[in-house]
C-alpha positions in Angstrom: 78.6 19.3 -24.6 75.5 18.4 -26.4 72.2 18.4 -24.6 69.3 17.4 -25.7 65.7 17.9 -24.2 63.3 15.0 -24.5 59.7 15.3 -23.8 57.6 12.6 -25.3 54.4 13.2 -26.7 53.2 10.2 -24.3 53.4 12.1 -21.5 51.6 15.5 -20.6 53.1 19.1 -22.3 55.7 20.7 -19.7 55.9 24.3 -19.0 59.2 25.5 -17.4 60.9 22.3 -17.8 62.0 19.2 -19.5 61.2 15.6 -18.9 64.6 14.4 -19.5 67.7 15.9 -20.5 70.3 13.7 -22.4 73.8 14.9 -21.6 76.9 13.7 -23.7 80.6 14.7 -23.4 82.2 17.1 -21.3 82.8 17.9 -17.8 80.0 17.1 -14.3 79.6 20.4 -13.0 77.9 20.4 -9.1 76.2 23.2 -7.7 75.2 23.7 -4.3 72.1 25.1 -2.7 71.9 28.7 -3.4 69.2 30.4 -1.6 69.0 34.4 -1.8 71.6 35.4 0.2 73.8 38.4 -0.4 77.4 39.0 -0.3 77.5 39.6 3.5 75.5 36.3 3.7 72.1 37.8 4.7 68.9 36.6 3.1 67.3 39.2 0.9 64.1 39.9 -0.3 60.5 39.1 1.8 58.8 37.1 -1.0 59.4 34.8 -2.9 59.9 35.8 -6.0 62.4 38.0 -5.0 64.3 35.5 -3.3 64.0 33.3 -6.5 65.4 35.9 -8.2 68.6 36.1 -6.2 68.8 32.0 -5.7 68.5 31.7 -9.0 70.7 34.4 -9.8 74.1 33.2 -7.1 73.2 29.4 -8.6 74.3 30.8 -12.1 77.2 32.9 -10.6 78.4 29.6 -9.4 78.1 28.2 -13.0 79.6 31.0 -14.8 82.6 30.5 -12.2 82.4 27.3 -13.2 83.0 28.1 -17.0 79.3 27.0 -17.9 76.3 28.6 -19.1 72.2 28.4 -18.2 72.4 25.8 -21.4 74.6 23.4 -19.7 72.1 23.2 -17.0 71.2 19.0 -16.9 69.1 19.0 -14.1 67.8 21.7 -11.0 66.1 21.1 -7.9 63.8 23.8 -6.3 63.4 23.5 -2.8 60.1 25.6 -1.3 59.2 26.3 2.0 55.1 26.8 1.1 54.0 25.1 -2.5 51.5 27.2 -2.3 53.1 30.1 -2.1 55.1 28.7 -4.6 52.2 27.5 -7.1 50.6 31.1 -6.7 54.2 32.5 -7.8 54.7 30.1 -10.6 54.1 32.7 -13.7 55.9 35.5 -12.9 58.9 32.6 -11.4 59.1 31.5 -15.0 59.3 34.7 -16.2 62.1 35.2 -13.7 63.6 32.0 -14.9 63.4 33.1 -18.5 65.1 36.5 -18.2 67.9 35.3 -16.2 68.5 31.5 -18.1 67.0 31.4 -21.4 64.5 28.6 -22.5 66.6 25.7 -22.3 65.3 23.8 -19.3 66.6 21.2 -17.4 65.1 18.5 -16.0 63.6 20.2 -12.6 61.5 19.3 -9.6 60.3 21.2 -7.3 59.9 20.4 -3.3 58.4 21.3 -0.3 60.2 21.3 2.9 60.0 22.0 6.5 62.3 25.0 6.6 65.9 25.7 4.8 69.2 26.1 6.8 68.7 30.1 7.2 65.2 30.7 8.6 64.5 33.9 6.1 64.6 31.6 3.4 62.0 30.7 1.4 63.5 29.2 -1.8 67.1 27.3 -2.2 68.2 25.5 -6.0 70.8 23.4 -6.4 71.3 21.5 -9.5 73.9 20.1 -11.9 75.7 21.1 -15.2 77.6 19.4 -17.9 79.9 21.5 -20.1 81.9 20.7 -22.8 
């Protein structure tokens, strides 16, 4: 699988992302919403960067079970119960996202919502891969 980040000089610098990842052969990798539960399926962690942490970190178990690295990553949704909270975070997030999948960003968003399916949890990511 090649990908290749895009991020034109017409639009504004990004930081902890791409603007457009161009994916070419291989195979569509799916992940579902990981928020930070642990193995017993209890939530983890009382902020949110901890619960980042763990989201992030059961989203890339599911890739590495999938055969696929933080490289193959195409594209990641973050879904955030307070932006705020999540703005406030966003530093030591990246550095969070950094340590635990490199520097190749996908194309990402990030969204605010009502409330997750587990009350405790503050932060879910889902997202999609493509490996070769």
């Amino acid at each position: 699988m090649t990908a290749e980040r895009i991020n034109p000089p017409e639009l504004s610098p990004p930081t902890g992302f791409s603007h457009a990842v161009v994916a070419t052969g291989g195979r569509l990798v799916f992940l579902a919403g990981q928020t930070a539960l642990d193995t017993d399926g209890k939530v983890v962690g009382a902020a949110l960067p901890e619960q980042f942490e763990t989201a992030l970190g059961n989203l890339l178990t599911a890739l590495h079970a999938s055969g696929g690295t933080p490289a193959d990553l195409a594209r990641v949704t973050v879904y955030a119960t307070d932006i705020a909270d999540y703005r406030t975070h966003a530093a030591e997030l990246g550095r969070v996202w950094r340590r635990l999948a490199g520097r190749d960003y996908p194309a990402m968003a990030v969204v605010e919502v009502v409330r997750l399916w587990d009350d405790r949890a503050l932060v879910e990511l889902d997202g999609f891969a493509v490996l070769p």
